[in-house]
Backbone as CSV, one residue per row, in Angstrom:
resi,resn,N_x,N_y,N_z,CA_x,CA_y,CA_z,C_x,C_y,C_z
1,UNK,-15.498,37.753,-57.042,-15.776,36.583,-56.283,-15.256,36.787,-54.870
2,UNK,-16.084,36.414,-53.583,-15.592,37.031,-52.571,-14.973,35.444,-52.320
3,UNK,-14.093,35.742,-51.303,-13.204,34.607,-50.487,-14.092,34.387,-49.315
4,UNK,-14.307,33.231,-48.729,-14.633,33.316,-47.899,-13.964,32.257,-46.657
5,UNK,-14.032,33.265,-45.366,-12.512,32.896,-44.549,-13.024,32.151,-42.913
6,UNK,-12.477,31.349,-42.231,-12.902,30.573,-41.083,-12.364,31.213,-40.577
7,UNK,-12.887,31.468,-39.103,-12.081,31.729,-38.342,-11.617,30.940,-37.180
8,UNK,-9.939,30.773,-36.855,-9.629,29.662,-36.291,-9.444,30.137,-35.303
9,UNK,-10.402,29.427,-34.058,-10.465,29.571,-32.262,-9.281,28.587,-31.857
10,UNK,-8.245,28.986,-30.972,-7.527,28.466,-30.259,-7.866,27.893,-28.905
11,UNK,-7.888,26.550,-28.731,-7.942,26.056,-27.669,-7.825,26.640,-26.608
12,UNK,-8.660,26.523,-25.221,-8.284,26.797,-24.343,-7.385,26.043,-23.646
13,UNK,-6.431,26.493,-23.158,-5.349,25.603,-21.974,-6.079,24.652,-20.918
14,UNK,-5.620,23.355,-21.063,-6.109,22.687,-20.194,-5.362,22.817,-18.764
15,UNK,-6.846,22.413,-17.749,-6.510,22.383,-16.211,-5.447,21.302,-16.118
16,UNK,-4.423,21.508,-15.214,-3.979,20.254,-14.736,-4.941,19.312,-13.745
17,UNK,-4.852,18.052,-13.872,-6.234,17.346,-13.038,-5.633,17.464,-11.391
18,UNK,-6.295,17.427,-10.993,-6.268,17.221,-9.157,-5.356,15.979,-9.494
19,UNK,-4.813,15.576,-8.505,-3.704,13.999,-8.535,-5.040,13.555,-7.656
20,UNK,-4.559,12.292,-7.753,-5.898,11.595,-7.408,-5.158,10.889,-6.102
21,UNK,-5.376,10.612,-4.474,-4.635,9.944,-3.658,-5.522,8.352,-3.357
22,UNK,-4.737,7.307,-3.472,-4.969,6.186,-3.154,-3.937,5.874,-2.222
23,UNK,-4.714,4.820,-1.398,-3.962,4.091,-0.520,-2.678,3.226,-0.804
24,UNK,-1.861,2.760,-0.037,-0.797,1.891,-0.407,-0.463,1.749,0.937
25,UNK,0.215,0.260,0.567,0.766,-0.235,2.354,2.413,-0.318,2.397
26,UNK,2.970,-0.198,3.290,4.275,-0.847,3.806,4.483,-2.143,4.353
27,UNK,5.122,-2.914,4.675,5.544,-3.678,5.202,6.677,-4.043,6.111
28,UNK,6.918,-4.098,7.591,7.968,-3.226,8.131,8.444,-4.635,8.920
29,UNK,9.572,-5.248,9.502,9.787,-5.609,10.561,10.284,-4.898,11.142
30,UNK,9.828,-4.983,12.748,10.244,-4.186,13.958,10.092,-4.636,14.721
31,UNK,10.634,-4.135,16.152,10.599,-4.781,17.502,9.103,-4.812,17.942
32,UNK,9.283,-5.594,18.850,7.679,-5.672,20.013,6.749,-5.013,19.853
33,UNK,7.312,-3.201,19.795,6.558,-2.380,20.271,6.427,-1.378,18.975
34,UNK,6.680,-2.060,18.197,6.826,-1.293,16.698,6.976,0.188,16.701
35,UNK,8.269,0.187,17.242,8.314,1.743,17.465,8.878,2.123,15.839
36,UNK,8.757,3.580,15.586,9.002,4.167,14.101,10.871,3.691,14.227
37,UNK,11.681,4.071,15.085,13.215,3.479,15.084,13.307,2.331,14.478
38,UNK,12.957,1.536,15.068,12.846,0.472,14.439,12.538,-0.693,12.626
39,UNK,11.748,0.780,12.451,11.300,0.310,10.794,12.088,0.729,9.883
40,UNK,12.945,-0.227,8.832,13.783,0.258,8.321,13.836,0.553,7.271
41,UNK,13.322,1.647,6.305,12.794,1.110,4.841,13.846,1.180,3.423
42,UNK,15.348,1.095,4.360,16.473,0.501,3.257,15.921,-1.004,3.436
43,UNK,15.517,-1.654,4.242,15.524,-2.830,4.145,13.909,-3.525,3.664
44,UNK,12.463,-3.016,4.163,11.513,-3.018,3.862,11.406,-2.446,2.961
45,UNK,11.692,-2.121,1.864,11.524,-1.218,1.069,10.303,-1.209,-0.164
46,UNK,9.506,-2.126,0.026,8.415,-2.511,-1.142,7.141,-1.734,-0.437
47,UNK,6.384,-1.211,-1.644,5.544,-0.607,-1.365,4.267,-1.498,-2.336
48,UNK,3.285,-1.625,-1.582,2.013,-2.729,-1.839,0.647,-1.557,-2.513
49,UNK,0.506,-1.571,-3.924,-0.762,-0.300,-3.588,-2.030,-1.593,-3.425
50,UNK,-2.918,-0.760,-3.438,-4.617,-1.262,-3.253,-4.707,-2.242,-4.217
51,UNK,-4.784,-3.232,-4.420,-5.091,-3.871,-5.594,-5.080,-5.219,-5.027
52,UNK,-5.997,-6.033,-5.869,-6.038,-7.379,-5.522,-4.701,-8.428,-5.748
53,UNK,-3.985,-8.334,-6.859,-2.654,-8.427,-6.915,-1.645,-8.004,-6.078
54,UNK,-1.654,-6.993,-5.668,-0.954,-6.375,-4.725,-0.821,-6.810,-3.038
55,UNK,-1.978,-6.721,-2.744,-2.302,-7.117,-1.895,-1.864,-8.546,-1.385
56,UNK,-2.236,-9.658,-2.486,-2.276,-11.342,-2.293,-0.274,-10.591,-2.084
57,UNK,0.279,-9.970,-3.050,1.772,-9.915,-2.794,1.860,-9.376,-1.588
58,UNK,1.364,-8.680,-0.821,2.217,-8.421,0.904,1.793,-9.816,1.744
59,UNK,0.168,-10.403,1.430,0.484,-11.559,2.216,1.461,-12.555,1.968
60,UNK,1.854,-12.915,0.856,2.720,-13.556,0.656,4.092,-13.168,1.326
61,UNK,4.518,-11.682,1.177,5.551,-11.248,1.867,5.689,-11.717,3.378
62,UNK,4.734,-11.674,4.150,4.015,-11.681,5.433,4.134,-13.063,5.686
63,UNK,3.675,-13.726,4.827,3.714,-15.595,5.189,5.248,-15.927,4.717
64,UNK,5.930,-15.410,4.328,7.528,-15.458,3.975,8.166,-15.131,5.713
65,UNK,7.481,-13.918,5.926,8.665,-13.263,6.682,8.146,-14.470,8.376
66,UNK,6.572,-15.089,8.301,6.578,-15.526,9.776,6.949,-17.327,9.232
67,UNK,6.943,-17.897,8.159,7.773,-18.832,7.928,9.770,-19.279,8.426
68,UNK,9.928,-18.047,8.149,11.104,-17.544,8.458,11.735,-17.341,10.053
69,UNK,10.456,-17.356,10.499,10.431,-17.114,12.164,10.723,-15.597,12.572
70,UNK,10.976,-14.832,11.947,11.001,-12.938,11.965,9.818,-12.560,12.203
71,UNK,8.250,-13.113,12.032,7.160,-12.743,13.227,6.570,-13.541,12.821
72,UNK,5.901,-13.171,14.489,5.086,-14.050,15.004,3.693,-13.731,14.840
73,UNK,2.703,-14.711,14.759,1.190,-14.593,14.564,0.576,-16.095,15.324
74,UNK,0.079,-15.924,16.403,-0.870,-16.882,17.044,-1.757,-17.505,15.824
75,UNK,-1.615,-18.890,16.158,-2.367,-19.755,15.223,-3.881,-19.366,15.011
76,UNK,-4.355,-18.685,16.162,-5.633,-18.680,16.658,-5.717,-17.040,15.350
77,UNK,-5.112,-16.173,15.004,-5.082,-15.135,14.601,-4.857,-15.192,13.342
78,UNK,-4.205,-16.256,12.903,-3.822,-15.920,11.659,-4.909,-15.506,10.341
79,UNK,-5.669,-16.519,10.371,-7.028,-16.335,9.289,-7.517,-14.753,9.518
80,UNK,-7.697,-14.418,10.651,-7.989,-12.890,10.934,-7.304,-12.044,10.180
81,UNK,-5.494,-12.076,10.416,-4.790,-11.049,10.019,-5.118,-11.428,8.205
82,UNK,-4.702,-12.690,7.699,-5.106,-12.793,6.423,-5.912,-12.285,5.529
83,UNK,-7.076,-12.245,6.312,-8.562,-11.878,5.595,-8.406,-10.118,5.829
84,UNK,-7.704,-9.638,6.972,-7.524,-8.266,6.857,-6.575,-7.476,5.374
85,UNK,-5.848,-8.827,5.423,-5.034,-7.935,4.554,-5.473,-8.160,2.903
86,UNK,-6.491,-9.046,2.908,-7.145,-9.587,1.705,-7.793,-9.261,0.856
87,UNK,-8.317,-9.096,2.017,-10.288,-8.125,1.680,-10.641,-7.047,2.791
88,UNK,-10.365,-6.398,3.696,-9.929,-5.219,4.533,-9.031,-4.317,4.595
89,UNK,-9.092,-3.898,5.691,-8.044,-2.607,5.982,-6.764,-3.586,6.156
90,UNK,-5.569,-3.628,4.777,-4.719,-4.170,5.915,-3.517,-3.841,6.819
91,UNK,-3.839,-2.655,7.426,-3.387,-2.053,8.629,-3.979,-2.592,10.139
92,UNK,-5.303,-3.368,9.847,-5.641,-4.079,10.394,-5.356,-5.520,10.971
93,UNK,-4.424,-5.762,10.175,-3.735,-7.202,10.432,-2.652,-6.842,11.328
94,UNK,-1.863,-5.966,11.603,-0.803,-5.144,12.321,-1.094,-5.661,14.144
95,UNK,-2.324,-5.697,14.236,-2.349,-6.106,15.820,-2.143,-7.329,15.803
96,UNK,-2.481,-8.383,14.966,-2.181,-9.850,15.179,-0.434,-10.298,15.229
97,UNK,0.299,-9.118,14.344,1.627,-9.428,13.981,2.325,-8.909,15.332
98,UNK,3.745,-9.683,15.761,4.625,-9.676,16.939,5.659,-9.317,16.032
99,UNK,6.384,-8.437,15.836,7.863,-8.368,15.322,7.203,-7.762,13.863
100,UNK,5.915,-7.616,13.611,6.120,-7.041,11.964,5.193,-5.722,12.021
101,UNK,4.547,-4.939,11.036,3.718,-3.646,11.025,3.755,-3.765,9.690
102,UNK,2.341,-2.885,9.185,1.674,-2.618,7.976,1.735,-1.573,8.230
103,UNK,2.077,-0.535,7.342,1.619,0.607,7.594,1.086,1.241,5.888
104,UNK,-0.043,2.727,5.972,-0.348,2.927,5.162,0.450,4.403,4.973
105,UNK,0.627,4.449,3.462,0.800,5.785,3.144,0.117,6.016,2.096
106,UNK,-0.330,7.655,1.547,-0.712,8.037,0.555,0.119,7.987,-0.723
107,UNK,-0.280,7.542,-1.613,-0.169,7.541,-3.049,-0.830,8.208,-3.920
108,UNK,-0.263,8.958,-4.630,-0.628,9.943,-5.992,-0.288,10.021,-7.204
């Protein structure tokens, strides 16, 4: 009676995937001229990624920090910077703000 035998193929090693980069924002107060000295991120230290959740959380941060009187946003501007940071770029809201900055970095 013959045996009859499989033969067992070993997997090939998988690729590691590419990291994938998405956006994410900062949130900074700084002087006038938002120079990089100025941004402190022991103290800013939250990082906002892309997300609709996320997002509604830096405006909120943002309507905290000009409640507070730490910046300023012309009445005439505000809906602008809002909707930038809502549903846009919101690095885009950064020109309406006096004393604050968005900034973006990569995430992976």
């Amino acid at each position: 009676m013959a045996i009859k035998t499989t033969a067992v193929r070993k997997a090939a090693p998988k690729k590691a995937a590419a990291a994938k980069k998405t956006a994410a924002y900062m949130f900074f107060n700084c002087d006038g001229e938002k120079s990089p000295k100025s941004k402190n991120v022991s103290y800013n230290n939250a990082v906002y990624r892309d997300l609709k959740t996320s997002r509604k959380a830096l405006w909120e941060k943002i309507q905290e920090e000009i409640d507070a009187g730490n910046v300023h946003v012309e009445e005439a501007n505000l809906e602008a910077a809002k909707n930038a940071v809502l549903e846009g770029n919101p690095t885009d809201a950064s020109q309406y703000l006096q004393y604050g900055d968005i900034v973006s970095v990569d995430c992976y």
